[in-house]
N, C-alpha and C positions, 0 to 999 in steps of 0.2 A: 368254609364260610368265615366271615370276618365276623371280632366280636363290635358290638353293638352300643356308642355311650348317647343316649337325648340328652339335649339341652336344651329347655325353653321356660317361659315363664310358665309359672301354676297357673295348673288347670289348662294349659294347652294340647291334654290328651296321651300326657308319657304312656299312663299305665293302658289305656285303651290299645292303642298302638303295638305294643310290648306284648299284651294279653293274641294277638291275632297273630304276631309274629314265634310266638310260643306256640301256638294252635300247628301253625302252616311249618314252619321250618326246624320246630323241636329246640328253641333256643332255652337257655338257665336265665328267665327275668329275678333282676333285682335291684329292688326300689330303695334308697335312704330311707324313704318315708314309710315303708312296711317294717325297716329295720327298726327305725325309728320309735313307731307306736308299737313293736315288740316290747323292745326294752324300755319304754315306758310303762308298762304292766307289769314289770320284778316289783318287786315289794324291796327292793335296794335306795340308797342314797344316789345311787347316778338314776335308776327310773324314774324317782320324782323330779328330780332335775329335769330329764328329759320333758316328763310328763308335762310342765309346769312351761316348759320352753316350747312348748307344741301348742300350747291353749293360748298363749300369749303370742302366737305367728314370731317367735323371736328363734334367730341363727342356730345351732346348733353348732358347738367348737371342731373346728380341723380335727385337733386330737382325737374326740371320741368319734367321729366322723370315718374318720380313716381304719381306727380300731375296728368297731364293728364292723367295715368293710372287709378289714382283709381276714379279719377271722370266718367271712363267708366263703370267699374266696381260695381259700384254703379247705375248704371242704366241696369244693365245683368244680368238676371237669369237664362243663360243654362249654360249646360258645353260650357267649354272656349277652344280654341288653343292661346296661347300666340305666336306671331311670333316675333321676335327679343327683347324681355322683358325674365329673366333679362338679363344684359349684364355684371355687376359688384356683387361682394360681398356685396356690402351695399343694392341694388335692389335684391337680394335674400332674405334678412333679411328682407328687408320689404314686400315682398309679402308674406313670409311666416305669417305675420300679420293679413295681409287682404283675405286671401283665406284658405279653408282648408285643410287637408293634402292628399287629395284622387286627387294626381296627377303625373303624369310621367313625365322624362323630355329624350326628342328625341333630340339626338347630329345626326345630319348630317353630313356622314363626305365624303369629297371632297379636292380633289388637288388643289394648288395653281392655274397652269395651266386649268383649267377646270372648275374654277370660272370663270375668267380672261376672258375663251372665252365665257362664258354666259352674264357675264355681258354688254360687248361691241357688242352684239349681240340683248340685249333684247328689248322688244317694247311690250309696255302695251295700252290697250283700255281706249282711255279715258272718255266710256261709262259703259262698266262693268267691270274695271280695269283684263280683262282675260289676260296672259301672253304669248308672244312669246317669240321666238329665231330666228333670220334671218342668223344664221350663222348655225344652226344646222336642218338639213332635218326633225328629226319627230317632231318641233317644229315652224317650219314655218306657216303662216295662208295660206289658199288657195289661195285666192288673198293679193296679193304684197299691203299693207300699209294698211287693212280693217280686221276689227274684224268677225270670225266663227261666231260667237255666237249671234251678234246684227249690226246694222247701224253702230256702231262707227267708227271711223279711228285711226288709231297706234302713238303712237309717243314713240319717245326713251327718256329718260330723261335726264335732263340735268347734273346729276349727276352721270349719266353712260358714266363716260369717264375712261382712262387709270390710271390717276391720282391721281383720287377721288376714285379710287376701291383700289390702293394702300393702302392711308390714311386710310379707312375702313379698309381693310385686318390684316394691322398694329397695328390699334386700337384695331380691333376685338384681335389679339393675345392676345396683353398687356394689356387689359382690362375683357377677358372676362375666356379666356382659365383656370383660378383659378376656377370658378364654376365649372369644372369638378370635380378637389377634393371635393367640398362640395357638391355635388351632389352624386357620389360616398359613401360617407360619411353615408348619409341620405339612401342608397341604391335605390336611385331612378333613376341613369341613365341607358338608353339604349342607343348603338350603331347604328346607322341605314348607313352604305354605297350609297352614290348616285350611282344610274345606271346610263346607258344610255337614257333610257325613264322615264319620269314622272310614268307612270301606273308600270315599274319592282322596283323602289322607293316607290312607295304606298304598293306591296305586301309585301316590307319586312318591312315597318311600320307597316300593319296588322298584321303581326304574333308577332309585341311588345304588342298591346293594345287588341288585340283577348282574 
């Protein structure tokens, strides 16, 4: 099987996506963003850094960017789903470094609008990081603030506000939207439409890596 990079804006479903494709096919998911608010909980000089750049929806540098990656990466031997990696033309150039060329890259694609309501809606377990939406019926948990799947209970982040989705949204354009040409380029992108549901999402992923 090939390995796995998404690109889209926040909140268009990487990690949902990625969580089902781990289920069904045994893939190694990993997220910036799980990296991310790891090393934002060291009690070091770069975690608050980090920390401080996550509450503030502001960029995260190449350099540590890439660090934290391939120190992952070096510890994983299956195929991979990269979920918000790369994000820039220089993070392209270096992955194509450190991984080989037997890979696809899934552009999700989603309305301004329809992030916007995902994001200020969502609430994550912070037992088995599983994904809701409170604002959207087929993605609500059964019981109001308690995780389907385990004991945990939900919390919204703090990062999912109207503000910080802008800033992302923004950066996501101006930073990331040039990987399509290079991507294109390399003939490695595919299209994938968000549905409505998670599972009408995953079928038209299948029919790209089928």
């Amino acid at each position: 099987m090939k390995n796995i990079i998404f690109i889209a804006p926040p909140s268009a479903g990487k990690g949902t996506q990625s969580a089902i494709l781990v289920e069904k096919y045994g893939y190694t998911h990993i997220s910036t963003g799980d990296l991310f608010r790891k090393a934002a909980k060291a009690d070091t000089p770069l975690g608050h850094d980090i920390n401080l750049k996550l509450e503030a929806g502001e960029f995260i540098s190449d350099e540590i960017t890439n660090e934290l990656l391939k120190n992952t990466l070096d510890n994983t031997n299956n195929k991979i789903i990269l979920d918000g990696y790369p994000r820039t033309l220089e993070q392209a150039e270096f992955l194509d470094q450190i991984i080989d060329d037997n890979y696809i890259v899934i552009y999700l694609d989603i309305k301004m609008e329809e992030a916007l309501q995902r994001v200020l809606g969502r609430a994550t377990c912070e037992e088995c990081s599983a994904i809701y939406n409170i604002h959207l019926a087929e993605m609500m948990p059964k019981v109001e603030g308690e995780c389907d799947h385990c004991p945990g209970s939900l919390k919204i982040r703090s990062d999912d506000n109207e503000e910080s989705f802008k800033n992302r949204f923004d950066t996501f354009e101006r930073n990331t939207l040039p990987l399509m040409d290079y991507y294109k380029a390399k003939a490695k992108l595919v299209m994938v439409r968000v549905m409505g549901t998670p599972e009408e999402t995953f079928t038209n992923i299948e029919k790209v890596i089928g």
